[in-house]
N, C-alpha and C positions, 0 to 999 in steps of 0.2 A: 525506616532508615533508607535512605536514596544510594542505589546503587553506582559506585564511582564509575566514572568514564561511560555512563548513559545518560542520554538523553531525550525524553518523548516529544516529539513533533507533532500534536492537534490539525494536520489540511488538508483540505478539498483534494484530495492527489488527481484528481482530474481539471486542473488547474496549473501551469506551470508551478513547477516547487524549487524552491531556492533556498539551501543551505550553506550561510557563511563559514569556512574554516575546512576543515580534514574531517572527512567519514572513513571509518572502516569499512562500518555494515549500513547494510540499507535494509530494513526489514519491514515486507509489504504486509500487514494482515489488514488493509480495509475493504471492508464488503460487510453487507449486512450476512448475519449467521440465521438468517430465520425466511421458510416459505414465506412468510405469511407477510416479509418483509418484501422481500423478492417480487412478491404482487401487486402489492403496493408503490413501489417503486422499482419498477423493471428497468427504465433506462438509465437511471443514475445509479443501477445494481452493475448493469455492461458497462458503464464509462468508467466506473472506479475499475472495472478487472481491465478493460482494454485500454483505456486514454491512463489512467493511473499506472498501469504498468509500465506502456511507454516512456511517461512521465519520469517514473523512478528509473529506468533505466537509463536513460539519459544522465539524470542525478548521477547514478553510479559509475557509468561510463565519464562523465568528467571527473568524479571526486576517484577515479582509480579504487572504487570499494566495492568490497562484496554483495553480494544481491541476494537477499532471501524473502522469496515468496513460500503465503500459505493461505491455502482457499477450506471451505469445510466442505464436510462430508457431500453437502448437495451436488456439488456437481458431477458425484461419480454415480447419483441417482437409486435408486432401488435397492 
């Protein structure tokens, strides 16, 4: 059952991102969740946290909506 008044966005957020219409929320969770991914691709790990965040905030600062980021456990380390 699809939850009303949501909708998932599948992109690149290190890419300009363009949503047509009214956001409330923006909610950031892309990053890979695994070392082992992170080594594999290290720079397209930092461009989704750095170029992607900017990205969405931009998003949210035109669409006037909320901004929710969430990163895992790794980068608070040990």
């Amino acid at each position: 059952m699809p939850l009303q008044n949501f909708e998932f966005y599948h992109h690149d957020v290190s890419k300009f991102v363009h949503v047509s219409g009214s956001l409330d929320y923006i909610m950031h969770f892309a990053s890979p969740a695994s070392p082992i991914d992170y080594l594999q691709m290290p720079i397209q790990t930092l461009k989704v946290g750095s170029l992607g965040t900017h990205n969405l905030l931009g998003l949210a600062k035109e669409k006037k909506a909320r901004f929710i980021i969430a990163s895992t456990s790794e980068v608070y380390g040990d």
